[in-house]
C-alpha positions as CSV (number, residue, x, y, z in Angstrom):
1,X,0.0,0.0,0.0
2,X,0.7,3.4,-0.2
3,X,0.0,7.3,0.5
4,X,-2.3,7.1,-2.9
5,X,-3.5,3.7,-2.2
6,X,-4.6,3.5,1.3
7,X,-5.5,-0.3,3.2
8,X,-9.6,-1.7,1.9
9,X,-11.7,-0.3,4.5
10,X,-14.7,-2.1,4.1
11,X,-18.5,-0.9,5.1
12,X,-21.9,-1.2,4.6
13,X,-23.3,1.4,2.3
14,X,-26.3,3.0,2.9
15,X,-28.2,2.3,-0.6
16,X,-27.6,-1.2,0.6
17,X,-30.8,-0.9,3.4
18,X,-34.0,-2.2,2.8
19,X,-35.2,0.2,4.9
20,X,-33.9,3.2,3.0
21,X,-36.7,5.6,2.6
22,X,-38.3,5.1,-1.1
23,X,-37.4,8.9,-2.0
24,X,-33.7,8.9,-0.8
25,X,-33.6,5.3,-3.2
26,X,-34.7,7.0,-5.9
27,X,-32.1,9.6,-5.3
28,X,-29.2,8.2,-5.1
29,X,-30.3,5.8,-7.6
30,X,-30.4,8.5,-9.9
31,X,-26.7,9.9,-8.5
32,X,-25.5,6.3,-9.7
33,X,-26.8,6.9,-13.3
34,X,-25.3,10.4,-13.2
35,X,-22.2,8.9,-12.3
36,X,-22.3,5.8,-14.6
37,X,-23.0,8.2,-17.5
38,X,-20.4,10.6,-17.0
39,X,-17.5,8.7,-15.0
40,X,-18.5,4.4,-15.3
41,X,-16.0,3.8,-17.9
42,X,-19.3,1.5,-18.9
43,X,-18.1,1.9,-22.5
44,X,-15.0,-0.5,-21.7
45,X,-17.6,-3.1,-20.6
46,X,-19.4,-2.5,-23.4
47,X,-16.2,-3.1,-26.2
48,X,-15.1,-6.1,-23.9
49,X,-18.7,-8.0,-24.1
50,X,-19.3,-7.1,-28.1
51,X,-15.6,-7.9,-28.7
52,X,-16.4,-11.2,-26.8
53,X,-19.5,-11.7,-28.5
54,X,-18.2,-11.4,-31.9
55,X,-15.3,-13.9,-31.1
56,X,-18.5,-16.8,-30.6
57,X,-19.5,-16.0,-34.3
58,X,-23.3,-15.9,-33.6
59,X,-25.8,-13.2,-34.2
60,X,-27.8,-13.6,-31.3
61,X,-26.6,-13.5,-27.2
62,X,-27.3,-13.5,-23.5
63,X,-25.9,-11.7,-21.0
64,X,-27.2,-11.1,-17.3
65,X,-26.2,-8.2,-15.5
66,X,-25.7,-9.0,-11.6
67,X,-26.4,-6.7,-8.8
68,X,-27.9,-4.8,-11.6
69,X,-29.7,-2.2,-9.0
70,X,-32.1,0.2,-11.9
71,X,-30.5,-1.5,-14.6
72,X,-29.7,1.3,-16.9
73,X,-26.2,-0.5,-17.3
74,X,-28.1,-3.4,-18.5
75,X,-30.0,-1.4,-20.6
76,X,-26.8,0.6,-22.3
77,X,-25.5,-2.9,-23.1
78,X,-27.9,-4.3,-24.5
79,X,-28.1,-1.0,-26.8
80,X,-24.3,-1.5,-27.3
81,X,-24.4,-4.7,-29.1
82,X,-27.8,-3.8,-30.7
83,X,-25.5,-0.9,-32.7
84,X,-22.8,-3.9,-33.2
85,X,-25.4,-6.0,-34.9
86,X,-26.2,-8.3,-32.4
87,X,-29.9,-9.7,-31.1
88,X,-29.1,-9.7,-27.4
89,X,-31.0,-11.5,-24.6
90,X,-30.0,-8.9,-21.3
91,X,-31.7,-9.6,-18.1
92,X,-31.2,-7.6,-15.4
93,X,-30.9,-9.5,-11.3
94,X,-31.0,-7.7,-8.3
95,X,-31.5,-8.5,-4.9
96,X,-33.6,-5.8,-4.3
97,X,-36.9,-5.5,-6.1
98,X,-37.4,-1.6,-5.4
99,X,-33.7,-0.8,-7.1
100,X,-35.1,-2.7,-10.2
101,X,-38.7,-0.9,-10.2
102,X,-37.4,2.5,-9.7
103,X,-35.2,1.5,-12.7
104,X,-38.5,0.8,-14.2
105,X,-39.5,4.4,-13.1
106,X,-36.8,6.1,-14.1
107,X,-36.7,4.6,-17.8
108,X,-40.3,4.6,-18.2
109,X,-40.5,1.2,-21.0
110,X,-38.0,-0.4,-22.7
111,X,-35.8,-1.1,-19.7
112,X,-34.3,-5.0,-20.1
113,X,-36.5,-7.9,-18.0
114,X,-35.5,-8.1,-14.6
115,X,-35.4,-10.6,-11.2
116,X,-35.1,-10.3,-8.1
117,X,-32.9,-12.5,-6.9
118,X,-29.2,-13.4,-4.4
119,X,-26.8,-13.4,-6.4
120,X,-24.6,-16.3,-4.8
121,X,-27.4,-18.9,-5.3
122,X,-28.9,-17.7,-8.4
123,X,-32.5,-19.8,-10.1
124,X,-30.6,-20.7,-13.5
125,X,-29.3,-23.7,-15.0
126,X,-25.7,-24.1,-14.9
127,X,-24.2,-22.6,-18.6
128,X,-27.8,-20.5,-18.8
129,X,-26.3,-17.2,-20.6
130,X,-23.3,-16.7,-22.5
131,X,-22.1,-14.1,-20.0
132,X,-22.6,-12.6,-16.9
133,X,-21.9,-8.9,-16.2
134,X,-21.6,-6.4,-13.4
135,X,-21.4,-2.9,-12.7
136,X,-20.1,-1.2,-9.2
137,X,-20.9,-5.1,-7.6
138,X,-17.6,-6.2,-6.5
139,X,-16.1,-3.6,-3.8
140,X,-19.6,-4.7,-1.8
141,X,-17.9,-7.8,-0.7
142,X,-15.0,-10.0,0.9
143,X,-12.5,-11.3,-1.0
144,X,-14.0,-15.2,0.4
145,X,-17.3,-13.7,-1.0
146,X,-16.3,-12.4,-4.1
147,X,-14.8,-15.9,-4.9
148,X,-18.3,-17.7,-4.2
149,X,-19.9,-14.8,-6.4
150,X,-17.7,-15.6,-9.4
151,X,-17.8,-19.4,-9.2
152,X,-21.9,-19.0,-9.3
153,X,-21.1,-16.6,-12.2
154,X,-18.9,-19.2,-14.0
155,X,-21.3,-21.6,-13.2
156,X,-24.2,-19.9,-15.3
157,X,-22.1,-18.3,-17.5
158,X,-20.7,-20.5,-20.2
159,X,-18.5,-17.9,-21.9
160,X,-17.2,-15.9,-19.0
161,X,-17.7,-13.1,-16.5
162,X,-16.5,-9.6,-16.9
163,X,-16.9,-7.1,-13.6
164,X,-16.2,-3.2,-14.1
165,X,-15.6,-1.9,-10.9
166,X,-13.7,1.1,-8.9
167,X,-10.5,1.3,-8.2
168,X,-9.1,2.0,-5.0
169,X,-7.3,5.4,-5.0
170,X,-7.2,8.5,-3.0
171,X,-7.8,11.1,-6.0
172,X,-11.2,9.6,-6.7
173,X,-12.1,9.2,-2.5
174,X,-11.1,13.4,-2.5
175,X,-13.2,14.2,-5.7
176,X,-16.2,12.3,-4.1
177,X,-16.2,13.8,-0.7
178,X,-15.5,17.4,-2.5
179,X,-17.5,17.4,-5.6
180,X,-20.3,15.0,-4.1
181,X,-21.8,17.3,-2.6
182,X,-22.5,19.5,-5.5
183,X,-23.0,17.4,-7.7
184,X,-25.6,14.3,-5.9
185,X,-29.0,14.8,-4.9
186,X,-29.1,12.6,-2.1
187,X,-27.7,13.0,1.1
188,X,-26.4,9.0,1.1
189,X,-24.7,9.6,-2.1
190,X,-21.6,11.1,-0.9
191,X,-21.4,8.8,2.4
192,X,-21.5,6.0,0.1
193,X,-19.7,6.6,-2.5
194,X,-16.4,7.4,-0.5
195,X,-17.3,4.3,1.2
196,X,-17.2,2.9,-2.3
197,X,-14.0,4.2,-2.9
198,X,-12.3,2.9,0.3
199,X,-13.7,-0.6,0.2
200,X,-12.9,-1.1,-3.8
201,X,-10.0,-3.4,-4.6
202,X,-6.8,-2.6,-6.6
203,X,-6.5,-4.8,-9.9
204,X,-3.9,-6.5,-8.4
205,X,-6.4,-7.4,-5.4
206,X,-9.3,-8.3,-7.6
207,X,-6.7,-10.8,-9.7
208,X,-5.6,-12.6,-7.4
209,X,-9.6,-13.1,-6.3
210,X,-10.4,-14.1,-9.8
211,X,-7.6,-16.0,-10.6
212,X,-8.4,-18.6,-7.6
213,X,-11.2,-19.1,-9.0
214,X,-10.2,-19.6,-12.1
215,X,-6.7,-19.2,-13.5
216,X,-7.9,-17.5,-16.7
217,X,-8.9,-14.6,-15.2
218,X,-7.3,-11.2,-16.5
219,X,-7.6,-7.8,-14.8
220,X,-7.0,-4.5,-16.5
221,X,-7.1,-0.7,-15.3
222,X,-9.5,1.4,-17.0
223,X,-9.7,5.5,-17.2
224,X,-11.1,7.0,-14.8
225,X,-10.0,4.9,-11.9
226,X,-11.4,1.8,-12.9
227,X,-10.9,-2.0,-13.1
228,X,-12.2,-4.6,-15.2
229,X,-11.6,-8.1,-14.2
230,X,-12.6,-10.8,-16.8
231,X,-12.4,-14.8,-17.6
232,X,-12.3,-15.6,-20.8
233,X,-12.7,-18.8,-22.9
């Protein structure tokens, strides 16, 4: 570790409760789509599942997003390999039903189908979509639990997982405690995205996860402070 890259502090996040109040949700729901528009770096998922989609030689895919919360990253990937040509089968899976129907809310129709459901013991037959995605998932959890999460992924997910995530890194923990708070509507949003920040692994961190579970695993940093973390064929 160093100055810039601190020891994972990890929390619980607020938007995590049950209990949150409906309007704070809805909030900081919409903070995350700010931020996933602007900052996500979801365009590098995007490439990575079309470039991988194109490598099967098929016109038609499925992907399910995980921890999908409104599922407007489901939704721009889905529109992502619509432009590349494909016919693509995105469902959206999150544990908590009132993330998904404020997603619902929030995109009026057209959103992509969507379940609620854990994401460690998910209802689907092993090899049930091509891949499995996720978006700001994988700094929730412990390395033990990441590794459960990404053998369930593997096991319904016959071509691979790929997982865009934050990086850990001071610059990004200033900017959300200093910009946040001009820049979110809710009150949570500040709280939990510095938590974000200080629980998110390093790609060297989220490897080594990956790579016990299976030894094909590749990691990559992405701009702005971003990792992907991927198994391939």
């Amino acid at each position: 570790m160093s100055l810039l890259v601190p020891p994972r502090r990890p929390s619980r996040e607020h938007l995590d409760d049950p209990d949150l109040a409906p309007d704070e949700m809805r909030r900081s729901l919409e903070d995350l789509r700010l931020v996933n528009r602007r900052w996500g770096a979801s365009r590098a998922l995007e490439r990575h599942i079309v470039e991988r989609a194109r490598a099967l030689g098929r016109s038609r895919v499925s992907v399910l997003d995980v921890g999908a919360g409104s599922g407007e990253a489901a939704s721009r990937l889905r529109g992502a390999l619509g432009r590349a040509g494909f016919s693509a089968d995105v469902l959206a899976l999150d544990l908590q039903w009132r993330h998904l129907a404020v997603g619902r809310l929030m995109g009026a129709t057209g959103g992509p189908p969507a379940v609620t459901a854990d994401a460690f013991r998910m209802p689907f037959r092993d090899g049930a979509f091509d891949f499995a995605v996720s978006t700001l998932f994988f700094h929730h959890f412990s390395p033990a639990e990441n590794r459960r999460l990404l053998a369930e992924l593997g096991r319904v997910a016959r071509h691979g997982f790929a997982m865009l995530d934050l990086r850990r890194h001071r610059v990004p923990e200033l900017f959300v405690a200093l910009a946040g708070r001009a820049i979110f509507r809710a009150r949570i949003s500040v709280e939990d995205g510095v938590a974000s920040v200080r629980q998110a692994y390093t790609p060297s961190e989220a490897l080594a996860v990956a790579r016990a579970v299976d030894p094909r695993s590749t990691a990559r940093r992405v701009f702005p402070f971003r990792s992907l973390v991927a198994r391939g064929p």
